[in-house]
Backbone as XML, in Angstrom:
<?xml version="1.0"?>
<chain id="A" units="angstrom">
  <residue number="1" name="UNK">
    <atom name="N" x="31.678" y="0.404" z="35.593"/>
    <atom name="CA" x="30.477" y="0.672" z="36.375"/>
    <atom name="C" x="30.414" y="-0.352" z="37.493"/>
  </residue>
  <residue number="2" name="UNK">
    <atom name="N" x="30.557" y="-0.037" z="38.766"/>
    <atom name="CA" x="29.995" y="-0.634" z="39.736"/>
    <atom name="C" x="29.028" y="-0.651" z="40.450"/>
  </residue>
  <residue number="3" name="UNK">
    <atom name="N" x="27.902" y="-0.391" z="40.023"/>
    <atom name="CA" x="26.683" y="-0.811" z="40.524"/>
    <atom name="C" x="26.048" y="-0.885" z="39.688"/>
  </residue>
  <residue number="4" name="UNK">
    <atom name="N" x="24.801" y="-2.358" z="39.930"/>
    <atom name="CA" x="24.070" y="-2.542" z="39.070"/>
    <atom name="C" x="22.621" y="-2.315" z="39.393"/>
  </residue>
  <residue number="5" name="UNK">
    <atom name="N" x="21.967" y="-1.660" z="38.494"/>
    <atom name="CA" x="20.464" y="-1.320" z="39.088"/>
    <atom name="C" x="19.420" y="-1.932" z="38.963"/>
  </residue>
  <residue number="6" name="UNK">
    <atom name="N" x="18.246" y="-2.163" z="39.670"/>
    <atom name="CA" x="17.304" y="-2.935" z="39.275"/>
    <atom name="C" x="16.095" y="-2.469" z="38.352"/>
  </residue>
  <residue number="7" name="UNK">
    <atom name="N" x="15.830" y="-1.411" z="38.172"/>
    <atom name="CA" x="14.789" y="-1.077" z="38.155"/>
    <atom name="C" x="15.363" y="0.548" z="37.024"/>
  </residue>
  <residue number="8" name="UNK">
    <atom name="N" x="13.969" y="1.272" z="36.609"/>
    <atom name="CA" x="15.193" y="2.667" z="35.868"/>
    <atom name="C" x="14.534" y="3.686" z="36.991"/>
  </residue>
  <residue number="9" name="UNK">
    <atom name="N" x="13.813" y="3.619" z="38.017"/>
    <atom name="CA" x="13.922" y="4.277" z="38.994"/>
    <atom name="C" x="15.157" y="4.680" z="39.677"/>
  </residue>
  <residue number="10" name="UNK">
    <atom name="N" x="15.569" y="3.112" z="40.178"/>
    <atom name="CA" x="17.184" y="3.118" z="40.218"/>
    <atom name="C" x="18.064" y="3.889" z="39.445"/>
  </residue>
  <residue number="11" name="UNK">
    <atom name="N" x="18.132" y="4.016" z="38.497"/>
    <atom name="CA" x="18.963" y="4.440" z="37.395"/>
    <atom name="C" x="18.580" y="5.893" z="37.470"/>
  </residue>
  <residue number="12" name="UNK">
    <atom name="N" x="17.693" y="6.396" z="37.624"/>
    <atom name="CA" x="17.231" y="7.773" z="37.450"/>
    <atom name="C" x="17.460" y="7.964" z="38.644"/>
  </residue>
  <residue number="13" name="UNK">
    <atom name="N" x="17.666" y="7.650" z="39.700"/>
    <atom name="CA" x="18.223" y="7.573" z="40.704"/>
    <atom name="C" x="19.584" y="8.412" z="40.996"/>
  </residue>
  <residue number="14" name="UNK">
    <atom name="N" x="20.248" y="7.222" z="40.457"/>
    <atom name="CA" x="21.450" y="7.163" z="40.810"/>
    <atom name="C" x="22.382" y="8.235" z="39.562"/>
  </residue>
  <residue number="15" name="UNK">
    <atom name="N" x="21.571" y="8.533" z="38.827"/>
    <atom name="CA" x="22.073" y="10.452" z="37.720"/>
    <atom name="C" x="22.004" y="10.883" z="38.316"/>
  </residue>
  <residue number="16" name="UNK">
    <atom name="N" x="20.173" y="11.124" z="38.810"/>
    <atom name="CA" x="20.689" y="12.180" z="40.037"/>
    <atom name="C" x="21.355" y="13.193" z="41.511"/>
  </residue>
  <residue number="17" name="UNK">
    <atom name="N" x="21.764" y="11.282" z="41.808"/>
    <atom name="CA" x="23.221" y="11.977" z="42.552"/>
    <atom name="C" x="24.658" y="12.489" z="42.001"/>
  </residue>
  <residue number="18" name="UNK">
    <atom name="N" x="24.589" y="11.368" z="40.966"/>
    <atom name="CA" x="25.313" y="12.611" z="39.834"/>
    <atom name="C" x="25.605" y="13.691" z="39.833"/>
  </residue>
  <residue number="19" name="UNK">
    <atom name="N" x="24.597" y="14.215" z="38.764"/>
    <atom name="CA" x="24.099" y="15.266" z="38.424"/>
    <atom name="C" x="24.724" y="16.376" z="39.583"/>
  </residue>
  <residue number="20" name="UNK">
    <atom name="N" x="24.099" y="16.139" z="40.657"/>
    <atom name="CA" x="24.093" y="17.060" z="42.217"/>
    <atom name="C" x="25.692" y="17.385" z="42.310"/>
  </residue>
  <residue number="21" name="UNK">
    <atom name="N" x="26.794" y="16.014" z="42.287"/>
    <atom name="CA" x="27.847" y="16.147" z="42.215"/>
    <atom name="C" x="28.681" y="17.095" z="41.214"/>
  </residue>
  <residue number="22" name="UNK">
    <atom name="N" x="27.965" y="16.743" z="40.217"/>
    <atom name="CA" x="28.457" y="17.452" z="39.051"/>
    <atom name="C" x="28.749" y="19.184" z="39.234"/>
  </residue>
  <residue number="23" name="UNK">
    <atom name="N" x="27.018" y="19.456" z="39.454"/>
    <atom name="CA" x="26.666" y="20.671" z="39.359"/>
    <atom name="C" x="27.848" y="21.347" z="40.913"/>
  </residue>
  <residue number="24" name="UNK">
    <atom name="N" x="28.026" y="20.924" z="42.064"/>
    <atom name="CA" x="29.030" y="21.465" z="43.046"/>
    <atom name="C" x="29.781" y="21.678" z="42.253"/>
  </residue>
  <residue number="25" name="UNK">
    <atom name="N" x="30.493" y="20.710" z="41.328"/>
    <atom name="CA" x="31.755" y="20.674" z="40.572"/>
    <atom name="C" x="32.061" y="21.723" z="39.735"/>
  </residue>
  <residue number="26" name="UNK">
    <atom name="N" x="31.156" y="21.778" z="38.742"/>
    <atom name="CA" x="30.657" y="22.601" z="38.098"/>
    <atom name="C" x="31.187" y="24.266" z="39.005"/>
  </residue>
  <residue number="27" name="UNK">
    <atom name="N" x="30.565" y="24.320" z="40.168"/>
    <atom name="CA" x="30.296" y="25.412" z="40.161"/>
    <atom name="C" x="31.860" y="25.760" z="41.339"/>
  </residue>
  <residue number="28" name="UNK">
    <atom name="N" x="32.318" y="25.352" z="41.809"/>
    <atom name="CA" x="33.814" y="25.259" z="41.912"/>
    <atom name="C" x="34.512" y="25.739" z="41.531"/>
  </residue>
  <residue number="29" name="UNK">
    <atom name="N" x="34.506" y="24.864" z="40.147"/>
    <atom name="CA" x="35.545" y="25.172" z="38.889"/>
    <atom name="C" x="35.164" y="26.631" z="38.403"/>
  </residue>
  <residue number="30" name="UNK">
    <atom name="N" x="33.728" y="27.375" z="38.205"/>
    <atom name="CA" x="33.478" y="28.698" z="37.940"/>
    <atom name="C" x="34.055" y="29.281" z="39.004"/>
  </residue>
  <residue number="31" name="UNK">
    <atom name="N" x="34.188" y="29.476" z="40.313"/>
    <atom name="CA" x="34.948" y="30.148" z="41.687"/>
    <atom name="C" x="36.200" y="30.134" z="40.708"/>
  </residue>
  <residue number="32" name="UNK">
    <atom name="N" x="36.697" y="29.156" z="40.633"/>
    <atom name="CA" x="38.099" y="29.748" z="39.864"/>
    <atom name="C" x="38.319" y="30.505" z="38.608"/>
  </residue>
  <residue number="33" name="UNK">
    <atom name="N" x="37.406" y="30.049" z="38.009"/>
    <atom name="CA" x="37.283" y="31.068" z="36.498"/>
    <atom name="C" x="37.312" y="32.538" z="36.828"/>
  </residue>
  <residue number="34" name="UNK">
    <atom name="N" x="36.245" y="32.500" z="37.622"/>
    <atom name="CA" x="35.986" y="34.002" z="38.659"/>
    <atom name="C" x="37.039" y="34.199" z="38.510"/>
  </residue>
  <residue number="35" name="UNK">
    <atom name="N" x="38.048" y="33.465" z="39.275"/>
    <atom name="CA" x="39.348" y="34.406" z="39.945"/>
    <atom name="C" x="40.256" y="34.498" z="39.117"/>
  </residue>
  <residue number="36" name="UNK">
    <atom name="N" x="40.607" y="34.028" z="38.122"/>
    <atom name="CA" x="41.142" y="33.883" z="37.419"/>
    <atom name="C" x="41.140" y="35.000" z="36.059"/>
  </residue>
  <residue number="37" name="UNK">
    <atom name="N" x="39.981" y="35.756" z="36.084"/>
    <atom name="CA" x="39.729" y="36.785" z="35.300"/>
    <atom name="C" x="40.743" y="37.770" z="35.933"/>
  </residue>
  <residue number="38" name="UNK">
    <atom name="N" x="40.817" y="37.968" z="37.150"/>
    <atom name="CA" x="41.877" y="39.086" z="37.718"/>
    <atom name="C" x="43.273" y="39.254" z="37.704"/>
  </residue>
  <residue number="39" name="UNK">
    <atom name="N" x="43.540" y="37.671" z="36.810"/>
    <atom name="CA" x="45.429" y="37.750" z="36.565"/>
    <atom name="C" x="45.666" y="38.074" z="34.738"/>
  </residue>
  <residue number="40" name="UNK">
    <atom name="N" x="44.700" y="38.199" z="34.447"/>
    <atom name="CA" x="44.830" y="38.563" z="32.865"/>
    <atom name="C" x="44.491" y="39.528" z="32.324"/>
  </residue>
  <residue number="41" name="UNK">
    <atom name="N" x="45.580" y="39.482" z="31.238"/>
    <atom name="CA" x="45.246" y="41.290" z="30.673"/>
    <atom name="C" x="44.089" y="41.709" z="29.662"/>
  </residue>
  <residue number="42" name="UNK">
    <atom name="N" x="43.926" y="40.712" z="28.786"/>
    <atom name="CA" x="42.935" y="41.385" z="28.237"/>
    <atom name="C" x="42.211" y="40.085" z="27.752"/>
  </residue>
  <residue number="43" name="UNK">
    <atom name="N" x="41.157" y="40.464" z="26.744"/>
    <atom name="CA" x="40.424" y="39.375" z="26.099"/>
    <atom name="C" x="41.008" y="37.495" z="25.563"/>
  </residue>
  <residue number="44" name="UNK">
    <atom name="N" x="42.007" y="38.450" z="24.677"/>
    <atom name="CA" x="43.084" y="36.973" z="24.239"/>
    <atom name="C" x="43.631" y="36.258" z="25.385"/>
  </residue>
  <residue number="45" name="UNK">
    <atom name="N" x="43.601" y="36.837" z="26.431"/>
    <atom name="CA" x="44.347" y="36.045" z="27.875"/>
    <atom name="C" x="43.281" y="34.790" z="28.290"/>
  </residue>
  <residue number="46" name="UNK">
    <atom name="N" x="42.332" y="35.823" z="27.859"/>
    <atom name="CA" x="40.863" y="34.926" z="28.758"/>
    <atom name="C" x="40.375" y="33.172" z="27.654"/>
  </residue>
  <residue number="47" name="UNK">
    <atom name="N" x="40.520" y="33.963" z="26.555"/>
    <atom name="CA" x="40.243" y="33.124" z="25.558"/>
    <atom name="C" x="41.042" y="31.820" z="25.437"/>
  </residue>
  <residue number="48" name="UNK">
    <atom name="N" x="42.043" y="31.978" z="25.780"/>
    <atom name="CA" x="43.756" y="31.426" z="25.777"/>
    <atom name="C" x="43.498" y="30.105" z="24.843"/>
  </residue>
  <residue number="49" name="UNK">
    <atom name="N" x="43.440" y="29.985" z="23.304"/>
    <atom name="CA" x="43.103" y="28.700" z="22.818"/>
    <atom name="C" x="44.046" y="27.647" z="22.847"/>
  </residue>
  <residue number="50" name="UNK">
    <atom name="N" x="44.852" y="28.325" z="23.071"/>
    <atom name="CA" x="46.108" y="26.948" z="23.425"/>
    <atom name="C" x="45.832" y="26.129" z="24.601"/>
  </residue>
  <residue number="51" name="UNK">
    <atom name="N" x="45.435" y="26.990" z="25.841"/>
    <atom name="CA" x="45.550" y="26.424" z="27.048"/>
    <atom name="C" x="43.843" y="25.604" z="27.007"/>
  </residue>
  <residue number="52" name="UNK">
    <atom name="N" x="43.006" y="25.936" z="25.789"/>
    <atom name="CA" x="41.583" y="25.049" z="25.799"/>
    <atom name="C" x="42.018" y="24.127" z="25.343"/>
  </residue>
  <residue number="53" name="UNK">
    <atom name="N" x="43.004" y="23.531" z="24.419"/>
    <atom name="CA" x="43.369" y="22.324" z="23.654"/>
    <atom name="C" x="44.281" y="21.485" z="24.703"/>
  </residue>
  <residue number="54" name="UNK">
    <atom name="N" x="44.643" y="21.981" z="25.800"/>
    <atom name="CA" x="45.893" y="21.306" z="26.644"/>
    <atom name="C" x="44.639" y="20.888" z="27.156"/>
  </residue>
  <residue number="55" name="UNK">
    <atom name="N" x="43.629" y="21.425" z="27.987"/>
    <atom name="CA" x="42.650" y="21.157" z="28.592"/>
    <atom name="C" x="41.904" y="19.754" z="27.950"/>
  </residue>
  <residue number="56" name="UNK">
    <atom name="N" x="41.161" y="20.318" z="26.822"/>
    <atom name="CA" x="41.113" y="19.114" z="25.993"/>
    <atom name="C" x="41.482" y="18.000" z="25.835"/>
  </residue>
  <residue number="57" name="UNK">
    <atom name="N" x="43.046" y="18.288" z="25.963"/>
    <atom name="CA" x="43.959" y="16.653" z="25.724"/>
    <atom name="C" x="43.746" y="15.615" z="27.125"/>
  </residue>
  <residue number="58" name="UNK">
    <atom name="N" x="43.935" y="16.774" z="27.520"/>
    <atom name="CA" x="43.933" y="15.975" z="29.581"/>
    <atom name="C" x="42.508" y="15.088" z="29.481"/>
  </residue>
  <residue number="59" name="UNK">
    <atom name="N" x="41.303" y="16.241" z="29.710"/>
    <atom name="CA" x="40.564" y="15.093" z="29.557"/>
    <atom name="C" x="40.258" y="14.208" z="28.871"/>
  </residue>
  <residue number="60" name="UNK">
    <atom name="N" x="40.493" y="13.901" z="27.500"/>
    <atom name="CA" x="40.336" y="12.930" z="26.352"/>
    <atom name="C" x="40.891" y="12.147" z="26.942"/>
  </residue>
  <residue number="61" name="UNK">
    <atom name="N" x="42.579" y="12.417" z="28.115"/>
    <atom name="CA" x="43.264" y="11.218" z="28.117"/>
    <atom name="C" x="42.644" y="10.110" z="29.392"/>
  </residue>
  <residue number="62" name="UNK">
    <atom name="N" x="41.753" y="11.397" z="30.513"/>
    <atom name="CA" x="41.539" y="10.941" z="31.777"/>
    <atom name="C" x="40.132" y="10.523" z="31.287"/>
  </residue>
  <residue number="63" name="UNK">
    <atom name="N" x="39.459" y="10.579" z="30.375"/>
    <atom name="CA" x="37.865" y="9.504" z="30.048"/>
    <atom name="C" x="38.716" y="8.603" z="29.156"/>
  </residue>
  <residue number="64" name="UNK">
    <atom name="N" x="39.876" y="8.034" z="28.394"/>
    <atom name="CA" x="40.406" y="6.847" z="28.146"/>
    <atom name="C" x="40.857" y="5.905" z="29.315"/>
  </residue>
  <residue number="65" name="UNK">
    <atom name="N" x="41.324" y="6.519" z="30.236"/>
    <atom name="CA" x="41.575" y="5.746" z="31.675"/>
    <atom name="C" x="40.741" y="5.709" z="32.309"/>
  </residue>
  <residue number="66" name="UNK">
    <atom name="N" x="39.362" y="6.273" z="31.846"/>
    <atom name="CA" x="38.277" y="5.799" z="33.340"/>
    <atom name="C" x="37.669" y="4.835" z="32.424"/>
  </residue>
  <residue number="67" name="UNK">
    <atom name="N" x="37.616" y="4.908" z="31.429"/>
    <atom name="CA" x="36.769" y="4.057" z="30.230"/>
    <atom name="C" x="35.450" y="4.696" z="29.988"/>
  </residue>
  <residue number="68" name="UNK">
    <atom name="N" x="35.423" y="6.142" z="29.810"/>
    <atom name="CA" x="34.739" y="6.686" z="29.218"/>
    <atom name="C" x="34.795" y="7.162" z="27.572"/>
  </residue>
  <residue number="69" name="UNK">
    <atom name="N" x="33.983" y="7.588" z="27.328"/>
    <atom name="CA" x="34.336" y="8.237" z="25.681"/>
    <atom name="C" x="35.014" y="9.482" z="25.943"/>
  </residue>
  <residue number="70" name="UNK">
    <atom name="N" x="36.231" y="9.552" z="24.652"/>
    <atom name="CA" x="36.517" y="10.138" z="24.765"/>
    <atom name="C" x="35.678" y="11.581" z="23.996"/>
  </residue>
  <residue number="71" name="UNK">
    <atom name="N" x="35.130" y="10.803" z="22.859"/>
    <atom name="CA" x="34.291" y="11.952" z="21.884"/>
    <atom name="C" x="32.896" y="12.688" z="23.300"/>
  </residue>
  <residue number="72" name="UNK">
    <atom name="N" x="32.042" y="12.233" z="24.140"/>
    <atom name="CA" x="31.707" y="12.907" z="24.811"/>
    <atom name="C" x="31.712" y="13.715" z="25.230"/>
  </residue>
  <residue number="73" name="UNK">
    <atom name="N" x="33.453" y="13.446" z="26.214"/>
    <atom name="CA" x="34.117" y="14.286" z="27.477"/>
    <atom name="C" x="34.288" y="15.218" z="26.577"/>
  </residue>
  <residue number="74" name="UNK">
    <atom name="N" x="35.010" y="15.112" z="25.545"/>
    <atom name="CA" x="35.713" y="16.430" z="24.803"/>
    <atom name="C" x="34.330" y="17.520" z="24.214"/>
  </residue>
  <residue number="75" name="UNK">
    <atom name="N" x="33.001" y="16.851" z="23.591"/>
    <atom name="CA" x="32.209" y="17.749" z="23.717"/>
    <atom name="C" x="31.526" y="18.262" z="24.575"/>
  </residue>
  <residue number="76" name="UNK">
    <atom name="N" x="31.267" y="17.603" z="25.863"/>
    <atom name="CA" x="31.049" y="18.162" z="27.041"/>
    <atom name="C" x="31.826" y="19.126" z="27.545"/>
  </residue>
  <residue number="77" name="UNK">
    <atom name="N" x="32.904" y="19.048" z="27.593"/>
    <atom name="CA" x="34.078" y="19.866" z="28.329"/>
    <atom name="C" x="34.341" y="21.488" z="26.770"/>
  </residue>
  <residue number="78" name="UNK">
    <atom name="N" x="34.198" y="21.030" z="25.572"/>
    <atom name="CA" x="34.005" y="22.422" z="25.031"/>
    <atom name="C" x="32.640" y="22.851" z="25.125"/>
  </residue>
  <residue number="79" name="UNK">
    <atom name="N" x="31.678" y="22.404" z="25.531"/>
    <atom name="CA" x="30.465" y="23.266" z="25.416"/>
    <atom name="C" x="30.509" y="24.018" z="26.989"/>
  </residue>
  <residue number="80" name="UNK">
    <atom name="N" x="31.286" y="23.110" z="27.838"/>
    <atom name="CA" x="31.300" y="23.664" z="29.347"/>
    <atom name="C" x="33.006" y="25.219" z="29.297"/>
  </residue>
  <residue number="81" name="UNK">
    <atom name="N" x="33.619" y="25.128" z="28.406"/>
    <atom name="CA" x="34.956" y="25.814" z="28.113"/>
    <atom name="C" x="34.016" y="26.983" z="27.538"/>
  </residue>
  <residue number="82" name="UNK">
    <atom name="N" x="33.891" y="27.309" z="26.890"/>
    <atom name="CA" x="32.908" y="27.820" z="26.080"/>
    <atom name="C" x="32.160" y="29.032" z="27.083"/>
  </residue>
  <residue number="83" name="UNK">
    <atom name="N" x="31.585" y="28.103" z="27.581"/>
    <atom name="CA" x="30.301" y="29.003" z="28.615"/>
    <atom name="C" x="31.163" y="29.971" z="29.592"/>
  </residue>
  <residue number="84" name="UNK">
    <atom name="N" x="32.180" y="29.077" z="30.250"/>
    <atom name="CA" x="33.381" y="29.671" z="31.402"/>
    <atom name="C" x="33.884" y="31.137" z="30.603"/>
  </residue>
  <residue number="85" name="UNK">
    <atom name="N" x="33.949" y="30.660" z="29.430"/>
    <atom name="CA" x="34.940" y="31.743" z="29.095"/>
    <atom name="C" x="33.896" y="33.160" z="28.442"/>
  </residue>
  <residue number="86" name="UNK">
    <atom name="N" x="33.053" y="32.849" z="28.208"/>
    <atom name="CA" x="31.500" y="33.821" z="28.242"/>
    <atom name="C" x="31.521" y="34.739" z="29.808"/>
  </residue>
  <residue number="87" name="UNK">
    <atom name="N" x="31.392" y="33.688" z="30.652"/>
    <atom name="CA" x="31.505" y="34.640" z="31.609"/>
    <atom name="C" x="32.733" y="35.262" z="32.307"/>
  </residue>
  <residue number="88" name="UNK">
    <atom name="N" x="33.627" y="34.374" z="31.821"/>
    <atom name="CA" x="35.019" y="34.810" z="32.147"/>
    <atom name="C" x="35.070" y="36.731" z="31.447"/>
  </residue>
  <residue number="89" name="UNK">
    <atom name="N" x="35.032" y="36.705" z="30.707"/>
    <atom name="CA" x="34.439" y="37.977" z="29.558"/>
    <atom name="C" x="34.207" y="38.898" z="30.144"/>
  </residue>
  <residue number="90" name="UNK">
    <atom name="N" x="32.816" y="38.610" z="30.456"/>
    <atom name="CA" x="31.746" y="39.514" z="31.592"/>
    <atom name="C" x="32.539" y="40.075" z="32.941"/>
  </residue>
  <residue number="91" name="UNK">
    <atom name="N" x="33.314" y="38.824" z="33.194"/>
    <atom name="CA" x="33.515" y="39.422" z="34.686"/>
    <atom name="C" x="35.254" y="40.044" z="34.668"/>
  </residue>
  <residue number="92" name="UNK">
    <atom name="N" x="36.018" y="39.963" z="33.245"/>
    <atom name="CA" x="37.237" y="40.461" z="32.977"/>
    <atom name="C" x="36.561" y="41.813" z="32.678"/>
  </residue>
  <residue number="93" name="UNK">
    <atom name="N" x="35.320" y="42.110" z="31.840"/>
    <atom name="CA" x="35.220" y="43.510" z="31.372"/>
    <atom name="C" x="34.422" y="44.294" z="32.701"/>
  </residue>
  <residue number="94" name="UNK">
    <atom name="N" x="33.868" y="43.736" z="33.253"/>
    <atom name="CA" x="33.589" y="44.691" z="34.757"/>
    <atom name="C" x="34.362" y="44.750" z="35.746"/>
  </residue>
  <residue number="95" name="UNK">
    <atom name="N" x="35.859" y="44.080" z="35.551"/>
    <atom name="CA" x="37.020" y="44.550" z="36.724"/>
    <atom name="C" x="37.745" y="45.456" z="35.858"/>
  </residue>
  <residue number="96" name="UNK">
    <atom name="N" x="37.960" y="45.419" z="34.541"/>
    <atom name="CA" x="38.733" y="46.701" z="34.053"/>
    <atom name="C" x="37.730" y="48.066" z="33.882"/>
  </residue>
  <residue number="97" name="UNK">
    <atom name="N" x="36.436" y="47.798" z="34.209"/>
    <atom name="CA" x="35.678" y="49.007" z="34.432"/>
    <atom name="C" x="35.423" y="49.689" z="35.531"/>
  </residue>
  <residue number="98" name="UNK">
    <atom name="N" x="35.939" y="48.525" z="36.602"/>
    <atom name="CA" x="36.308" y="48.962" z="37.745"/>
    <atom name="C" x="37.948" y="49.261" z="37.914"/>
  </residue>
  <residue number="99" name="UNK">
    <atom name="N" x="38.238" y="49.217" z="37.311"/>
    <atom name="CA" x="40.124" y="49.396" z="37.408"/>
    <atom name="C" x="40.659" y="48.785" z="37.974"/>
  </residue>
  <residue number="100" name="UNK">
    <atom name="N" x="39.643" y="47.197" z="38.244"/>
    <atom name="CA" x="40.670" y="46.223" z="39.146"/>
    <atom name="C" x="41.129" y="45.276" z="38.468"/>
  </residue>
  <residue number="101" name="UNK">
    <atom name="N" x="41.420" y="45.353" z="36.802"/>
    <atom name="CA" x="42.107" y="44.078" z="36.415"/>
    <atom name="C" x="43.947" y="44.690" z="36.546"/>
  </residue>
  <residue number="102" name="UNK">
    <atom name="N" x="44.513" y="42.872" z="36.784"/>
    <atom name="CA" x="45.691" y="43.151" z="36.718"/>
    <atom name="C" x="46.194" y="43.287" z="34.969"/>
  </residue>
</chain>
C-alpha cells in the first residue's frame, strides 16, 4: 500500500476510486464474455471448468505477487466466474435462437 490516509473519509475515499475502476473493469471483461459466447458450441463450452481452474490459478498466483490474499481473490474471482458464465448462458442461448452461434 502506498498511500497513507488520514482520516476514514480518506479511506472511503480512496475505495471509491476503486470501486469506479473496478466496475470499468468489470465491465470490459463482460464485452468479452459477450463475445466470446459466439465461438462456442454449446453449454459445456461456456462452462469450460478446466479453463475456470487455470483462471483461478493465475490469479491466486498474481494476488501472491501483489501481496494480496490469495483466499479473497480466488473467492472474488469465483463469485465474479460464476455470474459471467450465467450470462454467458443467456447470451449463448439467444444466438443459437437466432442461428448465430458458431
Amino acid at each position: 500500500m502506498d498511500v497513507q490516509c488520514s482520516s476514514l473519509e480518506d479511506v472511503r475515499q480512496r475505495i471509491d476510486e476503486i470501486d469506479r475502476a473496478m466496475v470499468e473493469l468489470i465491465a470490459r471483461r463482460g464485452g468479452f464474455v459477450a463475445q466470446a459466447a459466439r465461438f462456442k458450441k454449446d453449454s459445456a463450452d461456456v462452462r469450460a471448468p478446466a479453463r475456470v481452474e487455470q483462471v483461478i490459478a493465475k490469479v491466486r498466483a498474481l494476488a501472491s505477487e501483489r501481496g494480496a490474499s490469495a483466499e479473497v481473490v480466488e473467492q472474488v474471482y469465483r463469485a465474479m466466474i460464476a455470474a459471467f458464465i450465467d450470462e454467458e448462458l443467456r447470451t449463448h442461448a439467444a444466438l443459437g435462437a437466432e442461428g448465430g452461434a458458431v
